[in-house]
C-alpha positions in Angstrom: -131.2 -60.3 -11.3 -131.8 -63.7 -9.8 -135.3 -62.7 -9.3 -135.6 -61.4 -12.5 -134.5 -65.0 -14.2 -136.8 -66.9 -11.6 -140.0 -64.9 -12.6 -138.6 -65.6 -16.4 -138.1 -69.1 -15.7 -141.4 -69.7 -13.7 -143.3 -67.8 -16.8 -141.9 -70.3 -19.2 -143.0 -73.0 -17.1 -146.4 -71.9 -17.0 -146.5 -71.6 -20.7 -145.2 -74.8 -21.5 -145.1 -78.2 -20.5 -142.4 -81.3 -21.4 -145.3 -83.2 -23.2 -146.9 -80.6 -24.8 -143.6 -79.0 -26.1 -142.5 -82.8 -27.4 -145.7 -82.8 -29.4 -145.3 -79.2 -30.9 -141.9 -80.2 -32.1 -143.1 -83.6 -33.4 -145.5 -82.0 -35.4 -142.9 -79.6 -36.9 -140.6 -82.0 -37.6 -143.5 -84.0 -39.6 -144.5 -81.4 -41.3 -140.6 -80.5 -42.5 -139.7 -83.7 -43.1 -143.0 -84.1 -45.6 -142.0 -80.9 -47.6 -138.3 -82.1 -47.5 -139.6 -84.8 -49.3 -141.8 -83.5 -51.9 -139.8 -84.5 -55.0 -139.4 -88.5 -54.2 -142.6 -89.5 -54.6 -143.2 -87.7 -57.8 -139.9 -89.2 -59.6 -142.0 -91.2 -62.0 -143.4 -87.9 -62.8 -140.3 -85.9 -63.8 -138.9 -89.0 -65.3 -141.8 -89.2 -67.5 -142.3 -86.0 -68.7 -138.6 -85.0 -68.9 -137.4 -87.7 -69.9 -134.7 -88.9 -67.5 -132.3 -91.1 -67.6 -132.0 -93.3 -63.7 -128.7 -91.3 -62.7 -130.7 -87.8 -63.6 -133.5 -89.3 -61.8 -131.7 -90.0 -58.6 -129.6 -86.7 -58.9 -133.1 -85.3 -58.7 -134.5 -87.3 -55.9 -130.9 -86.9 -54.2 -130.2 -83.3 -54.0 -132.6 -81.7 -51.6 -130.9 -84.2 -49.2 -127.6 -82.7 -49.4 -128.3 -79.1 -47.7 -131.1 -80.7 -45.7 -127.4 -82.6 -44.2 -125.0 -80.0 -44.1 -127.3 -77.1 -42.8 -127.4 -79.3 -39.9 -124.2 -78.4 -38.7 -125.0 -74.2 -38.6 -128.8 -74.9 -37.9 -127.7 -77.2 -34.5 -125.6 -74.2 -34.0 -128.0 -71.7 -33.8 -130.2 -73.5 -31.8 -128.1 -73.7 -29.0 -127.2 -69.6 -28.7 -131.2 -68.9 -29.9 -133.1 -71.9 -29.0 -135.5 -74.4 -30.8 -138.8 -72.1 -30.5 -137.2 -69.6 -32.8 -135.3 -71.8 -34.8 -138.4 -73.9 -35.7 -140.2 -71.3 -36.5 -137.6 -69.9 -39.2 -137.0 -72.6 -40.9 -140.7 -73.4 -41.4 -141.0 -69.9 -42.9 -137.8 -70.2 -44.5 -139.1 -72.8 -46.6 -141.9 -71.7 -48.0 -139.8 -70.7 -50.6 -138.2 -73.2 -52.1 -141.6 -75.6 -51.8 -143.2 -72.7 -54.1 -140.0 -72.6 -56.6 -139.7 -76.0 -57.0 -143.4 -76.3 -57.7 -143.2 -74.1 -60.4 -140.1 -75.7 -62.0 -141.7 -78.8 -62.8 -141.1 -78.4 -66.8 -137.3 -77.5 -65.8 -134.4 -80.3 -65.0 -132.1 -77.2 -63.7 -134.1 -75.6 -62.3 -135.7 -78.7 -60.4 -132.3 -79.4 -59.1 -131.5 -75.8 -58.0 -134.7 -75.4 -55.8 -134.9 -78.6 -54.8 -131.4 -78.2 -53.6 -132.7 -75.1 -51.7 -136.0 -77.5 -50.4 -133.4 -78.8 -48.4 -133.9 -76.5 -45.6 -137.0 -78.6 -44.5 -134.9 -81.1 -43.7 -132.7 -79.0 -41.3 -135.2 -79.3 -38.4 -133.9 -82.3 -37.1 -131.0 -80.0 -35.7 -133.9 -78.4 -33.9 -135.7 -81.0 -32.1 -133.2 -82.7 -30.7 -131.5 -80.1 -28.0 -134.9 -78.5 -28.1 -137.0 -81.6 -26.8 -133.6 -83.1 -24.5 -134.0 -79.6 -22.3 -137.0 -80.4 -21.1 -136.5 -84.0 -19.8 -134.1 -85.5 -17.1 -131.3 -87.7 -18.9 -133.2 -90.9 -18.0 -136.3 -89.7 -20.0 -134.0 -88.5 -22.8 -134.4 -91.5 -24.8 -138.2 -92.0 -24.6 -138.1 -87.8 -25.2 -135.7 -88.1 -28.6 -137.4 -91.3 -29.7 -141.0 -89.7 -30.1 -139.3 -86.8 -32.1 -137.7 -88.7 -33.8 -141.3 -90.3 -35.0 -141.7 -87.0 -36.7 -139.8 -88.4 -39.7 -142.8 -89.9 -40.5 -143.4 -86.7 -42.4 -141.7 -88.8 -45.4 -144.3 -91.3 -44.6 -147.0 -88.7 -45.6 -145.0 -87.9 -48.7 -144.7 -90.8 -49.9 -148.4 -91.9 -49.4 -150.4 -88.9 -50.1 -148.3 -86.2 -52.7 -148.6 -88.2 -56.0 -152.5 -88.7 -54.7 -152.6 -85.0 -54.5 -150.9 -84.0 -57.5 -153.3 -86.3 -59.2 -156.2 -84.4 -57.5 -154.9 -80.9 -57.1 -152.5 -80.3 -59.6 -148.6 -80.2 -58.9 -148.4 -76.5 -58.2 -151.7 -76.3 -55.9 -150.3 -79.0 -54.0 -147.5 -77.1 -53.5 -149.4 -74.3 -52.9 -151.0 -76.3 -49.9 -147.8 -77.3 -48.6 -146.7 -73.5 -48.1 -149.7 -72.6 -46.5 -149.2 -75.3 -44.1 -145.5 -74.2 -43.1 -147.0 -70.8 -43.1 -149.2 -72.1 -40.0 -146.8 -74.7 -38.6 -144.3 -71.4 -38.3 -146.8 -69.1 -36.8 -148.3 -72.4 -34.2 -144.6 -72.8 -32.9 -143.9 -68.9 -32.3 -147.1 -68.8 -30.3 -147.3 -71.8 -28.5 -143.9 -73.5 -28.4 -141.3 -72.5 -25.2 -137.8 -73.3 -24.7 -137.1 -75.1 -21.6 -137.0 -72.9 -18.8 -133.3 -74.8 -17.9 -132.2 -73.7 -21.0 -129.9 -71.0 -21.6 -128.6 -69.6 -24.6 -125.0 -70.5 -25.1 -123.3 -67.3 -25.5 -120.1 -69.1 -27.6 -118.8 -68.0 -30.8 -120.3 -70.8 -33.2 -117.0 -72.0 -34.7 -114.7 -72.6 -31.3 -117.9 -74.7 -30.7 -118.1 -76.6 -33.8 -114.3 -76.9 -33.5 -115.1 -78.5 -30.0 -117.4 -80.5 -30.7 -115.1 -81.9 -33.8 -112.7 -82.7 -31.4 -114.8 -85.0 -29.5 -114.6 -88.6 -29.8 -118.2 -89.5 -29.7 -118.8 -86.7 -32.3 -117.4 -88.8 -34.8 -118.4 -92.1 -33.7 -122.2 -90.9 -33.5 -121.6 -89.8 -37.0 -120.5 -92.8 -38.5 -123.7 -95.0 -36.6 -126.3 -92.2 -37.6 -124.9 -92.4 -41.6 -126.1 -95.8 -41.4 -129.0 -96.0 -39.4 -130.7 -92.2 -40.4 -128.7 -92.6 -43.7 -130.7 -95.4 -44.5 -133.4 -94.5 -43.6 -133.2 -91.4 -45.9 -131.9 -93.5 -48.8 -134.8 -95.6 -49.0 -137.6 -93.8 -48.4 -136.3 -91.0 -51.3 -135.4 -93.7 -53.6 -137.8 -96.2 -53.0 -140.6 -94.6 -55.2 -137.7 -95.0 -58.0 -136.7 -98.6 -57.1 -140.2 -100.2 -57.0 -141.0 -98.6 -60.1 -138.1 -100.2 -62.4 -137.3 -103.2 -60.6 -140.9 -104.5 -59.9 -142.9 -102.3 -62.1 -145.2 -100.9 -59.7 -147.3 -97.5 -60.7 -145.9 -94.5 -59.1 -149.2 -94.5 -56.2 -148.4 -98.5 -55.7 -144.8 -97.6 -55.2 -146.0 -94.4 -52.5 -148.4 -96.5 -50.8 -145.6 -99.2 -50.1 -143.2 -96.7 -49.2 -145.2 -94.8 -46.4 -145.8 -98.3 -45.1 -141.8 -98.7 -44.9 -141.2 -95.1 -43.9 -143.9 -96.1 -41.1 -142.3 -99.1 -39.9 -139.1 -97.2 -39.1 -141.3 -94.5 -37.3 -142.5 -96.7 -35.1 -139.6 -98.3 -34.6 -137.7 -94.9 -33.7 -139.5 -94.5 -29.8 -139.4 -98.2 -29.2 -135.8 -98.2 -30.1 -135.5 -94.7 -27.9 -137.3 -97.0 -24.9 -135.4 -99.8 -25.1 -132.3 -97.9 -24.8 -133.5 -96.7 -22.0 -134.1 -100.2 -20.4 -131.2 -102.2 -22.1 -128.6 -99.7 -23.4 -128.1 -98.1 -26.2 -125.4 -100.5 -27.6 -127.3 -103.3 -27.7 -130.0 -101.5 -29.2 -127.7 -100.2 -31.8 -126.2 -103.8 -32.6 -129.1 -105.3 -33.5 -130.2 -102.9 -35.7 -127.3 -102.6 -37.3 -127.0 -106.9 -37.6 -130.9 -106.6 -38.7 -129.8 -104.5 -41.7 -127.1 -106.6 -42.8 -128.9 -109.7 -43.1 -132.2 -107.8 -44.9 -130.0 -106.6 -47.6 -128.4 -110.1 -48.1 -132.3 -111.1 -49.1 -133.1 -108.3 -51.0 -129.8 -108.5 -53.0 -131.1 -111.6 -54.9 -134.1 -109.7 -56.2 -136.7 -111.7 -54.4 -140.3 -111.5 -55.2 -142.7 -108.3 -54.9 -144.7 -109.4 -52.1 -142.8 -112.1 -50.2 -140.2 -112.5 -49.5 -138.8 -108.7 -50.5 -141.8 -107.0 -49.2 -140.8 -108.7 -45.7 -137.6 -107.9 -45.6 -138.3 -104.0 -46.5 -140.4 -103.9 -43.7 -137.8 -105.4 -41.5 -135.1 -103.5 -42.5 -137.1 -100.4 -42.1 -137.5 -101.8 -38.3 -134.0 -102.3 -37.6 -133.1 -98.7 -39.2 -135.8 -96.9 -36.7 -134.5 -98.9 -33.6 -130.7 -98.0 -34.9 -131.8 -94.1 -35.5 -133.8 -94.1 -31.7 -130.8 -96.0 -30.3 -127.8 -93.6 -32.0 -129.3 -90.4 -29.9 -130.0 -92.5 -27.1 -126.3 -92.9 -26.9 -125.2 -89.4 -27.9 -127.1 -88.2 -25.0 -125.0 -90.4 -22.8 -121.7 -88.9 -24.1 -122.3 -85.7 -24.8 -122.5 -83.1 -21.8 -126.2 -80.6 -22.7 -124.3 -77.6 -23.6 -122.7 -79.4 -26.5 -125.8 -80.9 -27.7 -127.4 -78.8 -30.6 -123.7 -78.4 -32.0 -123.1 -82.3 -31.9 -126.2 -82.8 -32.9 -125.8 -80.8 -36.1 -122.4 -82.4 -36.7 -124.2 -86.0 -36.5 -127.3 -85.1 -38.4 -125.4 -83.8 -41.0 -123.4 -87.4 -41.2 -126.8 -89.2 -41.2 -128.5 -86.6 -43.8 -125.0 -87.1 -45.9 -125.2 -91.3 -45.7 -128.5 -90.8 -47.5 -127.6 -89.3 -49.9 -125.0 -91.0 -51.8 -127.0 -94.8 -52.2 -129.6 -93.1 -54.5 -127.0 -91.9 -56.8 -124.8 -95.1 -56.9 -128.2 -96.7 -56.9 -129.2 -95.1 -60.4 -125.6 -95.9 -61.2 -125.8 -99.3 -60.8 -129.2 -100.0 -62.4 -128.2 -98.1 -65.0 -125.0 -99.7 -65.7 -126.7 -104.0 -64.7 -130.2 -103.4 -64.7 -130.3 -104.4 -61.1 -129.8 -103.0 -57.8 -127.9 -106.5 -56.2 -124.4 -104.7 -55.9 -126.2 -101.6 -54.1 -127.5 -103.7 -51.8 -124.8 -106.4 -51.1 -122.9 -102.7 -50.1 -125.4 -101.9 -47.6 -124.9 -105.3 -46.6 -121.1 -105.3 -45.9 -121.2 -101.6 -44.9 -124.2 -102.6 -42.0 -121.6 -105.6 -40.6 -118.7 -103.4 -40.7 -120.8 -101.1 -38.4 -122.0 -103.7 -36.3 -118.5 -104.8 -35.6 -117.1 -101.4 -34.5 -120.1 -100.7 -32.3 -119.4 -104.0 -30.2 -115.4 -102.9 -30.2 -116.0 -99.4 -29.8 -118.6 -99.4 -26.9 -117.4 -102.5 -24.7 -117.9 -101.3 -22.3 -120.1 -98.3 -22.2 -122.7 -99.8 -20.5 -121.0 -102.6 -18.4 
């Protein structure tokens, strides 16, 4: 039997590498994250033609968010008792199908909300990557590892800068059209090229003990509360910034997809360096100043600066101190949280982060509705970012002393 698992294990090896294996999953996640985002960048669309009010707008820009949180916690699951080669692969299939509903339900406000809430599944894949791409590096790599996976959620990025360029070209139902047939590929690429780690081994577990487990542990629920912030964030503005730059500084809906792939691309490349520095100088600190960063970006922005400078500044260096905070949180969770545990904490935190990006659109449209500004939303980020900053320092004293 021994021999058995060595000539499994050395096969695996052969087939796969730590670098090539990152970059499949990468990829993936891109890919995902882009169709998980498919509605966003076309809210001056649906707005338009259905006549929306801003709280049905950011319903609509909200919802795919909410499954694309909680199927974290069953997807991170089932990573760790199938693995991430399989459960990559499915959810790229998987969501073919909602990408093709929802691009057929653009006349429809129900029916845009039920698919999109269904579209959600793209955004499960971060459950994936993780445990999949921390298997195949030692703990002292895991940071750099999770950090350049984590650059996959530049997938929004993409969104944001080239769907309303492609509806306008293509159509709004070819364009979706395109997107299946790229999951469609993305699915079948990962099933034949993509290996699990040949340390890995399927965690043979009921799901729930192991979700009650990982519940019960401390860092479970103190990575949730960082990654709501610095991931939640990160969510919240890139699916709501389409929305905000086209009412409070009357961009067109391109101009407002061009300046948020820029900001989703900050936070990109912020994500590995955060991941690296963690590496070098601790996660904590890391996680502090992104945390600090936030606050004092939203302070600026909350007096409704100019378009350019200084509130196009300041979304850039907010989206900076979000990446660093969303490399440094897994950094951190890696630290805690023993390998076999992973993919189910993991799931559990994702879903917090997914979940802290979707509530600011909708108390967003809720306040610019209500003022016909966006200064409270963002004087709440502000006091929710300190509040953050304050229990990270108390919480983690000495973590890395």
């Amino acid at each position: 039997m021994n021999g058995t698992a060595g000539r499994t294990g050395g096969r695996a090896a052969a087939r796969g590498t730590a670098g090539g294996n990152l970059a499949l999953a990468t990829a993936a996640f891109a890919l995902t994250f882009w169709a998980w985002n498919l509605v966003g960048p076309l809210s001056k669309t649906y707005t338009e033609e259905l006549s929306l009010s801003p709280s049905q707008t950011s319903l609509l820009v909200a919802v795919p968010v909410l499954v694309g949180s909680l199927g974290r916690i069953p997807v991170g699951a089932l990573t760790d008792r199938i693995g991430g080669r399989a459960m990559f692969t499915a959810v790229c299939f998987i969501s073919i199908v909602p990408t093709f509903l929802v691009g057929v339900s653009g006349g429809s406000y129900p029916m845009l909300l039920l698919w999109g809430f269904f579209l959600g599944i793209a955004g499960t894949s971060f459950a994936v990557g993780i445990p999949f791409v921390n298997a195949w590096h030692p703990p002292e790599r895991r940071g750099f590892a999770t950090g350049v996976f984590g650059a996959g959620m530049g997938g929004t990025a993409l969104s944001a800068l080239l769907t309303p360029h492609l509806v306008k070209a293509l159509g709004l139902f070819a364009t979706h059209l395109a997107m299946c047939a790229a999951l469609a590929a993305m699915g079948a690429v990962m099933w034949a090229f993509s290996r699990d780690a040949p340390s890995w081994t399927p965690s043979t577990e009921p799901v729930l003990p192991r979700m009650r487990d990982a519940l019960r542990l401390k860092a479970t629920w103190q990575m949730a509360l960082l990654y709501a912030l610095a991931f939640g964030g990160f969510v919240a503005f890139t699916t709501y910034m389409p929305t905000l730059l086209t009412t409070a500084y009357a961009f067109a809906q391109t101009e407002a997809g061009l300046r948020t792939a820029g900001f989703a691309l900050v936070a990109v490349v912020a994500r590995p360096v955060g991941g690296v520095l963690s590496d070098r100088v601790g996660p904590v600190r890391v996680c502090l100043a992104s945390f600090l960063g936030t606050c004092v970006f939203a302070v600026v922005l909350a007096f409704h600066p100019p378009a350019e400078f200084p509130a196009g500044l300041s979304f850039v260096l907010i989206a900076f101190a979000l990446g660093l905070g969303t490399g440094g949180v897994f950094a951190l969770l890696a630290t805690l949280v023993e390998p076999s545990r992973v993919g189910t904490a993991t799931g559990l935190v994702g879903a917090a982060g997914g979940l802290g990006g979707y509530f600011p659109p909708l108390l967003m449209g809720g306040v610019y509705q209500a003022t016909g500004a966006y200064t409270i939303g963002f004087v709440l980020l502000a006091a929710v970012a300190l509040a953050v900053a304050l229990y990270t320092s108390r919480a983690f004293r000495t973590a890395e002393s």
